[in-house]
Kinemage of the C-alpha trace (Angstrom):
@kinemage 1
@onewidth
@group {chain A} dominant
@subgroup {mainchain}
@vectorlist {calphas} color= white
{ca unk a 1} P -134.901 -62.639 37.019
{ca unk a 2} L -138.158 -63.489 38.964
{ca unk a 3} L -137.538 -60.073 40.783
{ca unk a 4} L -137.599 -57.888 37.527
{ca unk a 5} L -140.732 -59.974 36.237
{ca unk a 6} L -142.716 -58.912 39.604
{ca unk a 7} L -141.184 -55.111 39.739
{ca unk a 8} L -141.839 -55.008 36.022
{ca unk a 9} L -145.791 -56.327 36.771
{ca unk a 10} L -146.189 -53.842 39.509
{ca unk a 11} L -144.689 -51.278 37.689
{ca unk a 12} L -147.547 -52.129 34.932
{ca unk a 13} L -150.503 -52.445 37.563
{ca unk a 14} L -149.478 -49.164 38.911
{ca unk a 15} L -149.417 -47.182 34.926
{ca unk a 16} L -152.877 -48.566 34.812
{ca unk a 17} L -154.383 -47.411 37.784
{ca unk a 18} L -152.979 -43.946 37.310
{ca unk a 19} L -154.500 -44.467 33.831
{ca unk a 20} L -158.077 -45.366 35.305
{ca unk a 21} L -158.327 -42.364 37.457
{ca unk a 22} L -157.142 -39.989 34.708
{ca unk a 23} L -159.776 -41.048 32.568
{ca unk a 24} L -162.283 -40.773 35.652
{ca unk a 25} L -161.195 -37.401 36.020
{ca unk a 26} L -161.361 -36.372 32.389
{ca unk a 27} L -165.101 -37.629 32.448
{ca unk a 28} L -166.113 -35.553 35.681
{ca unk a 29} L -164.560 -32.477 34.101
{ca unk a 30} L -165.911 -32.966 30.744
{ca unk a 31} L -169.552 -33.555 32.764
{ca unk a 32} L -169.414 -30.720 34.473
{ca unk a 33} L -168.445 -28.397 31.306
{ca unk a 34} L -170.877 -29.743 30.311
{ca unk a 35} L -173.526 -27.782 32.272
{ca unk a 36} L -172.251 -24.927 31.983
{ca unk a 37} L -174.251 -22.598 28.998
{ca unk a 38} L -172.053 -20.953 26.304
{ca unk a 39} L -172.390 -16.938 27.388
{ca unk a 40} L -173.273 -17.271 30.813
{ca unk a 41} L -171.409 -14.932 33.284
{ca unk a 42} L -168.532 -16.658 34.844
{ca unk a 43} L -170.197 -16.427 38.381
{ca unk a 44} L -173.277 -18.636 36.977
{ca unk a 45} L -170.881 -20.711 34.999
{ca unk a 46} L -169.005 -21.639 38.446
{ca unk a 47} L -172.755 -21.871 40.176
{ca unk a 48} L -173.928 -24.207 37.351
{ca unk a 49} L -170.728 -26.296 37.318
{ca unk a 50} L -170.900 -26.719 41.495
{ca unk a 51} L -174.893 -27.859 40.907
{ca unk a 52} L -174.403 -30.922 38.995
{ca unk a 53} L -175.700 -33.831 40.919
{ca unk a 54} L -173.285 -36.471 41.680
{ca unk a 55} L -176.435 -39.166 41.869
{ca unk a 56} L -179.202 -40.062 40.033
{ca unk a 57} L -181.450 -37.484 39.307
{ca unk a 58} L -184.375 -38.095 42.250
{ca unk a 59} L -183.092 -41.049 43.750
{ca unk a 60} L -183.117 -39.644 47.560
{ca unk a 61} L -187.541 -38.406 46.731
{ca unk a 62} L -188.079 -41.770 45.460
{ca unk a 63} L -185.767 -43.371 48.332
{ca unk a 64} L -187.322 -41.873 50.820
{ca unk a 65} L -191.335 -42.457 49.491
{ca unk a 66} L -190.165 -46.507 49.255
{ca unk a 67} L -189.340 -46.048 52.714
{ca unk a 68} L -192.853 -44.797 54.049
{ca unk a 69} L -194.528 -46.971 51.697
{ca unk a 70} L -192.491 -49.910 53.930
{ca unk a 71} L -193.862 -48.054 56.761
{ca unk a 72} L -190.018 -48.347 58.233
{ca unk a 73} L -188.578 -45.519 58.302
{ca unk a 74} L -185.349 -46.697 57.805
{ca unk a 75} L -183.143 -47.390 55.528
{ca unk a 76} L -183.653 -49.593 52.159
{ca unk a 77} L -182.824 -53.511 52.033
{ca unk a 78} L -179.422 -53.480 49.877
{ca unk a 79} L -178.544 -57.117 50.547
{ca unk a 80} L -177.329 -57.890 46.746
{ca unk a 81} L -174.905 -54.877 47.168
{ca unk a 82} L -174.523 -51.166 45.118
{ca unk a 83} L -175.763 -53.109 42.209
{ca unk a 84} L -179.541 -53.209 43.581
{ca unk a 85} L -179.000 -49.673 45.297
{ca unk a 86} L -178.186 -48.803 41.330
{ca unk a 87} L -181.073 -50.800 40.324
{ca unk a 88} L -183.260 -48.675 42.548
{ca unk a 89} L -182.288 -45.269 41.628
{ca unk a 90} L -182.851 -45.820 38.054
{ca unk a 91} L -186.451 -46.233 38.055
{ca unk a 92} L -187.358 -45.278 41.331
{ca unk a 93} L -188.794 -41.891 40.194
{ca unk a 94} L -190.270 -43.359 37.654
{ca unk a 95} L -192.609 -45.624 39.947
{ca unk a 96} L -192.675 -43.349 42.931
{ca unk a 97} L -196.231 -44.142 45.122
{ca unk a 98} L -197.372 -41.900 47.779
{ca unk a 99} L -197.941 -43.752 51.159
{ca unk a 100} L -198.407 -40.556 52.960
{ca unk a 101} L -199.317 -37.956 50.649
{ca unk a 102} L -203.109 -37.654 50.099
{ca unk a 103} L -203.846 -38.768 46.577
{ca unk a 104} L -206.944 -37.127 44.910
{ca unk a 105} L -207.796 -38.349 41.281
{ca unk a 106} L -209.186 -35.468 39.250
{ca unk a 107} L -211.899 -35.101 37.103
{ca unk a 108} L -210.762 -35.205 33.063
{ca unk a 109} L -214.090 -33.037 32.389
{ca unk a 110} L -212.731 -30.496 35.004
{ca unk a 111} L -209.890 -29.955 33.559
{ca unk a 112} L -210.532 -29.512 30.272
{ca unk a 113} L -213.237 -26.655 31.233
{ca unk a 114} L -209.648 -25.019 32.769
{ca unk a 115} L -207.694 -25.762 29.961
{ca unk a 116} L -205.290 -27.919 31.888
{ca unk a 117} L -204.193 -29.610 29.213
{ca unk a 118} L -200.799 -31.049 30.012
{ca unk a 119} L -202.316 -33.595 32.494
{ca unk a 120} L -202.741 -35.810 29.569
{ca unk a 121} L -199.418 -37.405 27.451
{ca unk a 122} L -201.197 -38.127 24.740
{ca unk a 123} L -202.626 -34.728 23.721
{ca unk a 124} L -201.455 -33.226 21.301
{ca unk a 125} L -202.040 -29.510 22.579
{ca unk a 126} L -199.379 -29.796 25.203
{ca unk a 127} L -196.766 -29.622 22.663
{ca unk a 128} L -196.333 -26.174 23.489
{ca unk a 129} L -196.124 -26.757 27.062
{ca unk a 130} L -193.620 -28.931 26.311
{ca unk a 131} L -191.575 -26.773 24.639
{ca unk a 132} L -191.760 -24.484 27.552
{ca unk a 133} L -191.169 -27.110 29.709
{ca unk a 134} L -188.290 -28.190 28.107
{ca unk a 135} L -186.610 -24.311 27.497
{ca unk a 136} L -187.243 -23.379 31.205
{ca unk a 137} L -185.536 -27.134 32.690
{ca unk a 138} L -182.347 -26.222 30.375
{ca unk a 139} L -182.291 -22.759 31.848
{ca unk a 140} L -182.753 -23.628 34.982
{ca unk a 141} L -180.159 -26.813 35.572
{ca unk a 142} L -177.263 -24.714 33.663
{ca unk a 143} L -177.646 -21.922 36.406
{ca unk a 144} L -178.427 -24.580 39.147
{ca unk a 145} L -181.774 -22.863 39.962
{ca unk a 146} L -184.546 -24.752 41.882
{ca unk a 147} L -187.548 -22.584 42.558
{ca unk a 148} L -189.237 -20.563 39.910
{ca unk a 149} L -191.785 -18.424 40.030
{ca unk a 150} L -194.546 -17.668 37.516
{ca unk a 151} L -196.727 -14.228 37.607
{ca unk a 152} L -198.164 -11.443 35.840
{ca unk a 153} L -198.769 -7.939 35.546
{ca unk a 154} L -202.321 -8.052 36.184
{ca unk a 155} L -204.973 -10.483 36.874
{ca unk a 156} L -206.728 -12.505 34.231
{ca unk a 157} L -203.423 -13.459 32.092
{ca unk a 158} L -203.447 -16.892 33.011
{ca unk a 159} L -200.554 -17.339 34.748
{ca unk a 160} L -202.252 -20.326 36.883
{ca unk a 161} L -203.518 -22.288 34.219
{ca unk a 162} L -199.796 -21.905 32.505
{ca unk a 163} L -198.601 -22.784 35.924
{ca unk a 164} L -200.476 -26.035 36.341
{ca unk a 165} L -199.866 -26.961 32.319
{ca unk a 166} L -196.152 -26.266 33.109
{ca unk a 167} L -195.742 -28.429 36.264
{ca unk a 168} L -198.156 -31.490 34.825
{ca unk a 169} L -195.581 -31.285 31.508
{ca unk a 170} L -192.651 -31.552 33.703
{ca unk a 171} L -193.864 -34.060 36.368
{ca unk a 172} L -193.873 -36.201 32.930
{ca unk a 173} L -190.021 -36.479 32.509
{ca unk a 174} L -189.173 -39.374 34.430
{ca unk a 175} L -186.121 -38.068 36.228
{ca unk a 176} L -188.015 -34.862 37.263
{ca unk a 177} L -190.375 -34.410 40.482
{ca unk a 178} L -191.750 -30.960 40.797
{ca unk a 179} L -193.705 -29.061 43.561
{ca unk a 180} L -196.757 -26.696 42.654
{ca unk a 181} L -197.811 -24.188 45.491
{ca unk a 182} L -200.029 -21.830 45.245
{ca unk a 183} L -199.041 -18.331 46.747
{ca unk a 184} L -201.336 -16.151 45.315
{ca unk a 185} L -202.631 -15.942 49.127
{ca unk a 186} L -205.649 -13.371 48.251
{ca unk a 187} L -207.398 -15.180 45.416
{ca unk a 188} L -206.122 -18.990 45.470
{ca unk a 189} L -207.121 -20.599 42.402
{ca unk a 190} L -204.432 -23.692 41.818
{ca unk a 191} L -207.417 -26.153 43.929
{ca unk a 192} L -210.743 -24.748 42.373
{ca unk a 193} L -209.065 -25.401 38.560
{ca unk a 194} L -208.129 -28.918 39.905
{ca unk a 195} L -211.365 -29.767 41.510
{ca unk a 196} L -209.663 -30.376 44.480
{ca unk a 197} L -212.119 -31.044 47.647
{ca unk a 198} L -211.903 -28.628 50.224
{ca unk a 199} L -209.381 -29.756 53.016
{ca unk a 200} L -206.420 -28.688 55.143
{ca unk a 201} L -204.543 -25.922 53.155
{ca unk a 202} L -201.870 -23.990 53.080
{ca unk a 203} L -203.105 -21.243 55.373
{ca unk a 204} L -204.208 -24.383 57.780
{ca unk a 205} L -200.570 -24.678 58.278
{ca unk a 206} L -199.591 -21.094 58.568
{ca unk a 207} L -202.685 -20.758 61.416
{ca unk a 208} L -200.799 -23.730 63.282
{ca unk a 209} L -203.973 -26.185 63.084
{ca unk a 210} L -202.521 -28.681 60.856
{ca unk a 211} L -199.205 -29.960 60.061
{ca unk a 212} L -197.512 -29.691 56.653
{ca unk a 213} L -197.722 -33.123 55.738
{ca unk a 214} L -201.502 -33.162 55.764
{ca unk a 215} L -201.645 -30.273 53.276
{ca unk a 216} L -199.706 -31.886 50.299
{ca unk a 217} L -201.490 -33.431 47.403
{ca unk a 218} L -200.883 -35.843 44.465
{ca unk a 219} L -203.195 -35.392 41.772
{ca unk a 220} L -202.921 -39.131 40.889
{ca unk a 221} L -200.134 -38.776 38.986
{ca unk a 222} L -196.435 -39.607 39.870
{ca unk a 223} L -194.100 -36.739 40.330
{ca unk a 224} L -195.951 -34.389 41.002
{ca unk a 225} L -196.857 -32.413 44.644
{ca unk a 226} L -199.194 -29.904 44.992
{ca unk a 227} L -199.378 -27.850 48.195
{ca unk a 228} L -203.025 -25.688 47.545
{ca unk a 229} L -204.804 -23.161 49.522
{ca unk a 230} L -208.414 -23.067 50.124
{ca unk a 231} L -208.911 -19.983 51.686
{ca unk a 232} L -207.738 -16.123 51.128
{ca unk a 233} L -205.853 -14.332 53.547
{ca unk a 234} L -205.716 -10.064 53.348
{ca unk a 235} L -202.579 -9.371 55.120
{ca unk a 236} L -200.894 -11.537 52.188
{ca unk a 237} L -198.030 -9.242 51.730
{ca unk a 238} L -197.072 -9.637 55.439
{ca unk a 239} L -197.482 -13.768 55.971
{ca unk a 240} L -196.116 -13.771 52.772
{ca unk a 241} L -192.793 -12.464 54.835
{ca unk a 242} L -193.075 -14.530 57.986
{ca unk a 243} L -190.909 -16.573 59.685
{ca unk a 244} L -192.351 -19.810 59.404
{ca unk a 245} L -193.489 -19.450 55.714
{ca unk a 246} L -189.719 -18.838 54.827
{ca unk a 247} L -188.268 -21.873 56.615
{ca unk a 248} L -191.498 -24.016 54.897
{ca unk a 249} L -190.161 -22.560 51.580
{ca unk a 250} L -186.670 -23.763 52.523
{ca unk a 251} L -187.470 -27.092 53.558
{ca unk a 252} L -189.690 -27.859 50.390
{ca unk a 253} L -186.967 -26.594 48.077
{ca unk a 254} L -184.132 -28.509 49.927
{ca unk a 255} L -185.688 -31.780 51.207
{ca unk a 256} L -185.450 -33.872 48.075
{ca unk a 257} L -182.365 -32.809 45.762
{ca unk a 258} L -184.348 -33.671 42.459
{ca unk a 259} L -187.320 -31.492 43.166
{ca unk a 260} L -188.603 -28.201 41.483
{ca unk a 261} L -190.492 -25.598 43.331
{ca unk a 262} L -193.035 -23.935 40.928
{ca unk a 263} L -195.059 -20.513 42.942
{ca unk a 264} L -198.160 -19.542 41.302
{ca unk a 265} L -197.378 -15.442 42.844
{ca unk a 266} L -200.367 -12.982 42.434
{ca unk a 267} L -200.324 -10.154 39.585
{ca unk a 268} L -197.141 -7.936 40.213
{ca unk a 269} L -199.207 -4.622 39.409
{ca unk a 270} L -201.942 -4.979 41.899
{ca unk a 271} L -200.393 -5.658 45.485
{ca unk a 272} L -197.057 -5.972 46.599
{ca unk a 273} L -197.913 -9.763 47.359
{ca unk a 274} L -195.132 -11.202 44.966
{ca unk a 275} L -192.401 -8.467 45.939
{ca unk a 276} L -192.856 -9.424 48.971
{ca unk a 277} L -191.932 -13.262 47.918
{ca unk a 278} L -189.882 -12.915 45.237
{ca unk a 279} L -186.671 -12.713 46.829
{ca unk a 280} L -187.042 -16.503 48.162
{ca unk a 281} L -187.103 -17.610 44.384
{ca unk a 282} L -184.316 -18.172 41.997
{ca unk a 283} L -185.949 -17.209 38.723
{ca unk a 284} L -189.438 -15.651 37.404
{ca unk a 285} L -191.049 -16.486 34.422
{ca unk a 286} L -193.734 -13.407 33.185
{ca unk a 287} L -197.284 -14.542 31.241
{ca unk a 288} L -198.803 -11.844 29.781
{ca unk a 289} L -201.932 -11.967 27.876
{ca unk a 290} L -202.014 -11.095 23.767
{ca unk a 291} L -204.721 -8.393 23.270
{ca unk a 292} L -205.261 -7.589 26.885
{ca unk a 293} L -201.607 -6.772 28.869
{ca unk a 294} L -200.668 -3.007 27.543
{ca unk a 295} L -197.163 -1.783 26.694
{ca unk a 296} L -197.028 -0.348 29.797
{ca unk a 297} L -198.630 -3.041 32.150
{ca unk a 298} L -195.185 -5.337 30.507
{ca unk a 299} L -192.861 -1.832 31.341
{ca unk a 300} L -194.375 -1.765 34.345
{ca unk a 301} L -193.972 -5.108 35.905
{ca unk a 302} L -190.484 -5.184 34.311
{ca unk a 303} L -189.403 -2.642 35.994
{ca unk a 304} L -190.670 -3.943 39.263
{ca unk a 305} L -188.524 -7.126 38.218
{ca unk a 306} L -185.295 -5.491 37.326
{ca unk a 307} L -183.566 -7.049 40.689
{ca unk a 308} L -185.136 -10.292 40.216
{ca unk a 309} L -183.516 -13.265 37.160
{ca unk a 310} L -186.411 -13.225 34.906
{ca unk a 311} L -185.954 -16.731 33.044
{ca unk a 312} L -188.326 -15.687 30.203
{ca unk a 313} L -192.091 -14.660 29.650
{ca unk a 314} L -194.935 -16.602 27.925
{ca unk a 315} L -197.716 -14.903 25.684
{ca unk a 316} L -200.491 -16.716 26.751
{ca unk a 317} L -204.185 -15.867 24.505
{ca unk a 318} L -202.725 -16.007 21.597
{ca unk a 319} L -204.066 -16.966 18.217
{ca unk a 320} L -201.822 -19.404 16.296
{ca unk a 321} L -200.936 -17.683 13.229
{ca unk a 322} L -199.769 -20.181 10.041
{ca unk a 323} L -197.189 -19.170 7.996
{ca unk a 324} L -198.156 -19.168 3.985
């Protein structure tokens, strides 16, 4: 009799671990369905489906900035167990501090003169940025894409200010850490809209006088990275197709899995600058300006994006019209 009771008990144990792992199962399939958009090709489906983080959104960016702000190197103390490694990685992005990242606090008059609006939570004009913000993250995490690129088809559309409003909105979501560099090599505008003092840039780094670490830049908020450029180069097209710029690009996009790379590109219509770059990115957005970009400026740089995934394009200029 004792012998049935214990094969009868193990018998149970064993129907209720199987039952445990189906249910584990069932929630990492229904998770990653999830993810996946309704009408996206199947190849983007799979893609989207493969690029769902098994961690906490950010946890390794804000791992690793605890670590240099301990000045170890090394790994973090975990002596209460996976419970204070859990602990960690929920509000880790949330309280990220730069140790080694040059922090610059910028000047609210400054901005506003730019129109960078979205620095600011509580104004009520980023609304639309937040909108945008929120359309391109969707996009972007059902596809699994990472870098994104914002242009134009000529100059004066504001693609940087939308750029900077854009990153600023998203550097607000707490599980979200972007990058902002600015590409457009020949006319470099990300650090004069900032106020940024002049210091090691981009092209520093490209030159070989300074090392990549001394050209990022927090603008005294968390979550956000800027890597600016002081100074204009003329053969943009070709360092723009380097070597080393490519393996920087790779290394900024890959180092930290919660991290977005936002490229401020120059105008599409006026150099071959951005098709030079563009295949590095995953995605595009367009800005074109209401009441100055023609028809055929928009055909135009289209066309010139027909090989690239154009995630959408903002009208930037534009009145607000109230409906009666």
């Amino acid at each position: 009799m004792e012998r049935i009771k214990e094969a009868v008990m193990r018998a149970r144990a064993q129907r209720g671990e199987n039952a445990d792992k189906d249910g584990r199962d069932d929630k990492v399939e229904q998770a990653a369905g999830q993810a996946v958009a309704v009408g996206q090709p199947a190849q983007k489906q799979e893609e989207a489906a493969s690029a769902v983080p098994a961690t906490n959104t950010g946890a390794q960016e804000a791992q690793e900035t605890q670590e240099s702000q301990a000045g170890q190197g090394g790994q973090l103390q975990t002596s209460a167990g996976a419970g204070a490694v859990a602990a960690v990685t929920d509000t880790a992005v949330a309280s990220i501090k730069y140790k080694q990242t040059r922090v610059v606090h910028l000047d609210s008059s400054q901005l506003e003169r730019n129109r960078i609006i979205s620095f600011s939570k509580s104004d009520v004009r980023t609304v639309a940025f937040d909108r945008l913000r929120t359309q391109v993250l969707r996009t972007m995490r059902d596809y699994g894409w990472r870098t994104l690129a914002i242009t134009s088809p000529t100059a004066g559309c504001g693609k940087t200010t939308v750029a900077l409003n854009l990153a600023f909105s998203i550097a607000h979501q707490t599980e979200q850490t972007v990058l902002l560099a600015d590409f457009d090599l020949r006319d470099p505008q990300v650090a004069e809209y900032l106020g940024l003092p002049e210091s090691a840039s981009l092209v520093d780094y490209l030159n070989g006088d300074v090392p990549i670490s001394e050209v990022f830049v927090n603008p005294g908020i968390p979550r956000l990275t800027l890597l600016p450029n002081h100074k204009a180069v003329l053969n943009a097209a070709e360092t723009l197709m380097t070597r080393k710029l490519q393996n920087m690009v790779s290394d900024i996009r890959d180092r930290y899995e919660s991290r977005m790379v936002i490229f401020d590109l120059p105008p599409l219509l006026t150099t071959d600058d951005a098709l030079a770059f563009l295949p590095q990115v995953d995605c595009v957005l367009l800005v074109v300006a209401s009441g100055q970009s023609t028809k055929s400026e928009v055909r135009g740089a289209m066309n010139l994006l027909q090989d690239t995934e154009v995630l959408g394009s903002v009208l930037n200029k534009a009145d607000e019209v109230s409906s009666a």
